[in-house]
N, C-alpha and C positions, 0 to 999 in steps of 0.2 A: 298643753297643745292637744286639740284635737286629735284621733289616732289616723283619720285620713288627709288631715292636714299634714302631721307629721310625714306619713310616708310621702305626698308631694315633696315636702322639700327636701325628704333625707334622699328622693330621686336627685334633686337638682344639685344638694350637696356631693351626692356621690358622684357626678360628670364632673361636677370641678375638680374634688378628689384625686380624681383617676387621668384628667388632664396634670395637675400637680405632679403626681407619682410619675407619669409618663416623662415630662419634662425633667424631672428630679433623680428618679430612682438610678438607674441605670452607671449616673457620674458619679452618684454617690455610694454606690457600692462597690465600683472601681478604684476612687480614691482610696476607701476605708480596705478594701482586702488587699489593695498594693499596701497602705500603713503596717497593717497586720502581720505581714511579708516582710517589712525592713525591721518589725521593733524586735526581731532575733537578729544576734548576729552568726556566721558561722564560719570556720575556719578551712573547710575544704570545701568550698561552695561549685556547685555544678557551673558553667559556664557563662549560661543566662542569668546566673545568680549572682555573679564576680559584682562588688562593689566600686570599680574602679579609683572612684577620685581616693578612698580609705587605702584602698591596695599602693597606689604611688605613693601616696605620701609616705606607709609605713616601710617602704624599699627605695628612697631616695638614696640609702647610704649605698646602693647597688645600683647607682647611676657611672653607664661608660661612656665617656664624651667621645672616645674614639669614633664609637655607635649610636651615641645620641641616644641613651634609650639606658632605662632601667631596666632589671633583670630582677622580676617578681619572685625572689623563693618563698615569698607568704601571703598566701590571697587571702581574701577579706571578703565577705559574700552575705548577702542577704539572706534569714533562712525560710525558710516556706513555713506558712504558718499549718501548724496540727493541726488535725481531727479536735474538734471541741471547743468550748468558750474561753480566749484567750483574755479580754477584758470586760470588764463590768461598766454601764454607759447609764448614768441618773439624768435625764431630761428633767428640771424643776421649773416648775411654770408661774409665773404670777398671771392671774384670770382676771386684773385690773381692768375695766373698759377699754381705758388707752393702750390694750397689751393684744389686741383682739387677731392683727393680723398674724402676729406671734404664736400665737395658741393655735391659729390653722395651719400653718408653716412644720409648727413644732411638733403637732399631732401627725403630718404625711411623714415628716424626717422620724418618727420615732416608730412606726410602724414599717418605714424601709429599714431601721437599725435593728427592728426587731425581725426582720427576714434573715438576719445576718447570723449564721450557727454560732460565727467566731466570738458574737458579741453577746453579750445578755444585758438588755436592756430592758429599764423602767423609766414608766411615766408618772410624774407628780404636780399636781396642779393645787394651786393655794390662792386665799386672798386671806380671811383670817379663820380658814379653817384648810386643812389640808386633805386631799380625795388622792389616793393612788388609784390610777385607771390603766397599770400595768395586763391584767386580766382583757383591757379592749384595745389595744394595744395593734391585734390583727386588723381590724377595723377601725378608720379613722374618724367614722360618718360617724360611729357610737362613739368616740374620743370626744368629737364637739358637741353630741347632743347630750353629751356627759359633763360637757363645760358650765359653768354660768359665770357668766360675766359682769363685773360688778364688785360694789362691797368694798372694805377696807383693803391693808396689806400688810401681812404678819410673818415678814420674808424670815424670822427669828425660829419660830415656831417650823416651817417649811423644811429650813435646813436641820433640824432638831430630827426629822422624821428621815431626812435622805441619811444622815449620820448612822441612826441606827440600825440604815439596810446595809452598809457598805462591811463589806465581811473580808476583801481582798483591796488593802487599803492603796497598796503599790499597783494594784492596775488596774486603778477606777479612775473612770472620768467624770463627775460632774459637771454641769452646765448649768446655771443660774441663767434663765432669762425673765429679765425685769427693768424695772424701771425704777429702781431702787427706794420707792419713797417709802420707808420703811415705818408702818405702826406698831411694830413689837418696840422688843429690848433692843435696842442698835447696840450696844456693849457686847451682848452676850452672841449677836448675829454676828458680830467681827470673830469673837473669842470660837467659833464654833467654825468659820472658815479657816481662822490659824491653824486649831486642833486637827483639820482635815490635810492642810498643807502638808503639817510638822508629820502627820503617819504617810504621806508619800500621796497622796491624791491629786490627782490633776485638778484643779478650779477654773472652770472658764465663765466667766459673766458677760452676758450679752445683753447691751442695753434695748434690741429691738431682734428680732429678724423679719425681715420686712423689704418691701421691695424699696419702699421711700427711704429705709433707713432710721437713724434713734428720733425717738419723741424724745418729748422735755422729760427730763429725769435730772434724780438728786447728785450733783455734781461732789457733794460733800461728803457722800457713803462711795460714789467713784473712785474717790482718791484716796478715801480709805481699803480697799480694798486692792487700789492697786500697789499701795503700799504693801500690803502684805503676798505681792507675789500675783496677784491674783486679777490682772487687768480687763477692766469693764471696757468695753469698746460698742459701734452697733456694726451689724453684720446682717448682708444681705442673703438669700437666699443661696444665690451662685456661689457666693465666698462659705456657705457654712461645710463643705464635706472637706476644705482643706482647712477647715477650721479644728475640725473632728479629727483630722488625719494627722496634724502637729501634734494635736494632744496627743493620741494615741502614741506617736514615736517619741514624745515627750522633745520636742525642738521647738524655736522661736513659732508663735501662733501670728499667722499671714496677716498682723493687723494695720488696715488702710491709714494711709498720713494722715493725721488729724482728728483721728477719732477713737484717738484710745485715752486713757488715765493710766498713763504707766506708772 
């Protein structure tokens, strides 16, 4: 491309960007630093912090029917997250044609994770070669004119490379988004999301994110995957910071009727 063609559209790209982020950023950094917030727990929690539904139930046996009311001697409280990077967050991308609104979506959501101190986040994009654009990360415009779209899909080889970034295996979250039609080894792309499982890693596979929701994708690698823990479903835009915020607290992920492979 052109270098004054380019700056045209990396103009027009950057207004939709920053429409995106406007619309996005803001709920999604609210859900993700309230997740941050509950995945401590703490035992003398300041007031605002009190866990309530955790606190009654652990003091039911301190129920007075005279009073109608439990008598908390042990609160239960949320704790405020630290100073510093609490969990580790792998965005892995398939750059499939059919994968395109995905790659725009996933590029604004991975540069608003990367605003986040608490979080340390990478970006990986694949078809049957693998590009970390972790380094553009700040910049979403450079993430898509970083993308190419197209080509095979070698989701085997993809996960082989998020594997060997993850260094804190209990508080990482991976995200697979794709469309599963996998050209690598399918054996060893299962064998490599169990291994990830079995050391503590969160796995979320998203078949689309997208405002329409999933494209055709392979139903067969689906329920393979959800088999192992690890449920493909498609998820839209609005539904991904509580998507991010389950994993993160590590509890049931908000996935809509009908569209998961449990």
């Amino acid at each position: 491309m052109p270098e004054t063609t380019k700056e045209t559209a990396r103009a027009v790209v950057r207004k939709v960007v920053e429409d995106l982020e406007k619309r996005l950023s803001s709920r999604t950094r609210a859900t993700l630093n309230g997740a941050l917030d509950r995945s401590a727990r703490v035992s003398r929690p300041r007031h605002q912090d009190i866990d309530w539904n955790r606190t009654i139930r652990a003091n039911l046996k301190n129920y007075l029917p005279e009073y109608r009311t439990v008598i908390p001697e042990r609160l239960i409280g949320y704790g405020r997250a630290a100073r510093g990077v609490k969990k580790d967050v792998i965005l892995c991308i398939d750059q499939s044609g059919s994968m395109a609104a995905s790659v725009v979506y996933a590029s604004v959501f991975g540069a608003v994770l990367a605003s986040m101190r608490s979080l340390a986040t990478r970006l990986v994009v694949f078809d049957t070669a693998v590009v970390d654009l972790t380094d553009e990360l700040d910049d979403p415009v450079d993430v898509l004119f970083g993308t190419q779209l197209g080509g095979g899909t070698d989701i085997n080889r993809a996960l082989a490379y998020c594997q060997s970034q993850i260094t804190r295996p209990a508080d990482t979250v991976v995200v697979l988004i794709s469309d599963l039609y996998e050209g690598g080894i399918r054996d060893e792309m299962l064998g490599r999301v169990a291994a990830m499982k079995a050391s503590g890693v969160q796995f979320v596979t998203l078949l689309a994110l997208s405002d329409e929701g999933a494209p055709s994708y392979d139903r067969e690698h689906a329920g393979a995957l959800a088999a192992l823990g690890a449920p493909a479903f498609a998820c839209t835009p609005d539904l991904f910071p509580d998507v991010m915020a389950a994993a993160i607290e590590r509890r049931q992920l908000p996935i809509p009727d009908g569209e998961s492979h449990r």
